[in-house]
C-alpha positions as MATLAB code, in Angstrom:
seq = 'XXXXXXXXXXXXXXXXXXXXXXXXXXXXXXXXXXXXXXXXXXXXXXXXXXXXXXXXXXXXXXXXXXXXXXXXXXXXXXXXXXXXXXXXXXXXXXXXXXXXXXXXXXXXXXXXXXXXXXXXXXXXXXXXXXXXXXXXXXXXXXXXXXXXXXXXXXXXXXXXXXXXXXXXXXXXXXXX';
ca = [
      47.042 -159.404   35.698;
      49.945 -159.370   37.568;
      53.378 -160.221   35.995;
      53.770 -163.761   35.959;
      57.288 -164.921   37.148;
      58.899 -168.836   36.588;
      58.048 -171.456   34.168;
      56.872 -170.633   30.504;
      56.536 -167.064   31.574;
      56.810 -165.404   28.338;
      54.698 -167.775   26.338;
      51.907 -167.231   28.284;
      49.102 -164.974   26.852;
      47.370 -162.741   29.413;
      44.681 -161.387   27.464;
      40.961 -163.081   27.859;
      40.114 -164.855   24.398;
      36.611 -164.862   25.119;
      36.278 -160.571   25.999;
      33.635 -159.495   24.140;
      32.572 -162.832   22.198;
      29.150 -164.008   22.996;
      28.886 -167.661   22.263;
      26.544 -168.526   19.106;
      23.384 -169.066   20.051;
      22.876 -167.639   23.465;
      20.807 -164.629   24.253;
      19.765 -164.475   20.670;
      16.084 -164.047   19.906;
      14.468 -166.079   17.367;
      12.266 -163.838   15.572;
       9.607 -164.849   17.994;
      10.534 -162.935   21.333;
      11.459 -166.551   22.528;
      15.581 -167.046   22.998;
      17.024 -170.094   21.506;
      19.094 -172.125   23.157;
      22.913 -173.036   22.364;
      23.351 -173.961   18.388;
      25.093 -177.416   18.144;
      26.173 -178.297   14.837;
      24.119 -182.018   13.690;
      26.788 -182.095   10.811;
      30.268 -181.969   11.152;
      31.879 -180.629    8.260;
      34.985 -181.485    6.176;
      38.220 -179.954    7.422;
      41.944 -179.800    7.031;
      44.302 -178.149    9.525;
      43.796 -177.196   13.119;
      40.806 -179.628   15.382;
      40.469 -182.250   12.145;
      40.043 -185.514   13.194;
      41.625 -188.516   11.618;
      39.261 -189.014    9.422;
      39.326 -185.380    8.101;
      36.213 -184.332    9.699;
      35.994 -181.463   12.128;
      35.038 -182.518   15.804;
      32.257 -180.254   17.173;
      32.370 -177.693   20.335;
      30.863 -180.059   22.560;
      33.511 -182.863   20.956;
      36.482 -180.488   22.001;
      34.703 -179.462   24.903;
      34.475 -182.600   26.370;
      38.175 -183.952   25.264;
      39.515 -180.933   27.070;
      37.248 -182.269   30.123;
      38.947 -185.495   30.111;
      42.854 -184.274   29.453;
      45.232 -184.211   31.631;
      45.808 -180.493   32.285;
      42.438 -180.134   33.176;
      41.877 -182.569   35.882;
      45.260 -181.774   37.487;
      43.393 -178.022   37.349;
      40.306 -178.973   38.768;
      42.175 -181.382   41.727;
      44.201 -178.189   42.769;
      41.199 -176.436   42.814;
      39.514 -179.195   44.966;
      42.816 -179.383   47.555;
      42.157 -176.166   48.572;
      38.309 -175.585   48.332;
      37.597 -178.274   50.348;
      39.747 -178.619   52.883;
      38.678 -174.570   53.156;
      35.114 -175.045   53.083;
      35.260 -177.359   55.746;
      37.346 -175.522   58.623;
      35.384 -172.291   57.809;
      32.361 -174.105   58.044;
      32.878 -175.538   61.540;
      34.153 -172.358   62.835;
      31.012 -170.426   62.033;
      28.960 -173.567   63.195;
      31.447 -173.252   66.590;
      30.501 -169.883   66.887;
      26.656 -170.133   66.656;
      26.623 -173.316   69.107;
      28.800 -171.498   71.402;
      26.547 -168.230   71.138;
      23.260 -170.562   71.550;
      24.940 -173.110   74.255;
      27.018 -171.193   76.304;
      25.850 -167.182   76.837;
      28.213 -167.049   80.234;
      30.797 -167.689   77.863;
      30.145 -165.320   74.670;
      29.152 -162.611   77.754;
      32.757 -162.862   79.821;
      34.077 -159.800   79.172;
      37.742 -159.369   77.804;
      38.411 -155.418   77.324;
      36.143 -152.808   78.780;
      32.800 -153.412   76.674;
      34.163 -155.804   74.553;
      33.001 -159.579   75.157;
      33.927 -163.245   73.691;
      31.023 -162.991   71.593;
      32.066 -159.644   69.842;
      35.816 -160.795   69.231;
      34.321 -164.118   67.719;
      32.167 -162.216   65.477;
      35.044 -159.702   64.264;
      37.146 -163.246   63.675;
      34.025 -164.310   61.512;
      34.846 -161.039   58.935;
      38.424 -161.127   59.479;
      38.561 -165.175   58.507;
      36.283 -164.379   55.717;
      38.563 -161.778   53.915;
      41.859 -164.139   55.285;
      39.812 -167.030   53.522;
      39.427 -164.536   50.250;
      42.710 -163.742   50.031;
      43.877 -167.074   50.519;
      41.674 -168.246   47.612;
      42.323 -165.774   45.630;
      46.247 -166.187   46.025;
      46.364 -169.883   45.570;
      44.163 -169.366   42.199;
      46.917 -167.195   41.461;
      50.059 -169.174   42.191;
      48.539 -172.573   41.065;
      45.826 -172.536   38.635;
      45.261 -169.212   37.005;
      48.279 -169.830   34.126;
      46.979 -173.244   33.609;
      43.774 -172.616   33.174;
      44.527 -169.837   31.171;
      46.398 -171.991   28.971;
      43.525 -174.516   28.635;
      40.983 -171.596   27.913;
      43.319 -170.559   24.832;
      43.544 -173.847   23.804;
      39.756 -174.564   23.856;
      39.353 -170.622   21.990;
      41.860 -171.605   19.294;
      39.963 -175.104   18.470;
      36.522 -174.059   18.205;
      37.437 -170.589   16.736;
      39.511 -172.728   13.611;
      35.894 -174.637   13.218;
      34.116 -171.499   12.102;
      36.089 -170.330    8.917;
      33.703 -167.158    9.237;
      34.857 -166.051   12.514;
      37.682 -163.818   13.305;
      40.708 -165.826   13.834;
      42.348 -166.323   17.278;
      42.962 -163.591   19.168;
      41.443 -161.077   16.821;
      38.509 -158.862   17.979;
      35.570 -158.237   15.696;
];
């Protein structure tokens, strides 16, 4: 990851919590050749410290799961991430679709030549791979510069609850 500049820039962790943990239940066999599906807890169990509820009682995954759904951070993480993807998706999707009409429509056109061998329809079709890596990098810089740290923050977050439910898990941040 590259070093992260600004705002809260040494409190942020950089490492992935979830490297190398499978979540409980998935991919596991159950003694049948059949794999099980996730393992949600019917019984929430008594608890002090970290993720208790009010009433002393530890929430479950999907409990922290979803309040980290409705917070704050996350929906101002998944609007960024909608302000770009779909204005994006859009103007990349009517350029290919103005490419194929124009190749389909108008051949006099996409045939007019513009250097040597070189026609319309060949320069059109290099700008279709060139804005698809321009459209990549974009993406991949405004993920960057705009949501990567947040989310990152929020993944933590979510890590740190659910890993203080399990008293027989590693703690946060420690590998197994």
């Amino acid at each position: 990851m590259e070093k992260q500049e600004g705002r809260g820039a040494q409190a942020v962790r950089t490492d992935d919590p979830w490297y190398d943990a499978l979540a409980s239940g998935w991919g596991e066999l159950d003694g049948t050749g059949t794999p099980t599906g996730p393992v949600a807890s019917a019984t929430a169990e008594p608890a002090a410290g970290i993720g208790a509820a009010e009433d002393g009682v530890r929430p479950r995954a999907a409990d922290i799961y979803l309040e980290v759904q409705r917070s704050a951070a996350f929906q101002e993480v998944r609007a960024r991430y909608r302000r770009f993807v779909v204005p994006a998706t859009v103007a990349f999707l009517g350029w290919y679709l103005a490419y194929v009409v124009a190749a389909t429509t108008a051949p006099d056109l996409m045939a007019r030549p513009v250097a040597g061998a070189v026609n319309v329809a060949m320069v059109a079709g290099l700008g279709q791979f060139l804005s698809t890596f321009l459209l990549t990098w974009a993406y991949s810089r405004h993920a960057r510069l705009h949501r990567d740290r947040d989310a990152l923050d929020l993944r933590w977050s979510v890590f740190d609850r659910t890993r203080s439910r399990d008293p027989g898990r590693a703690a946060a941040g420690e590998r197994r």
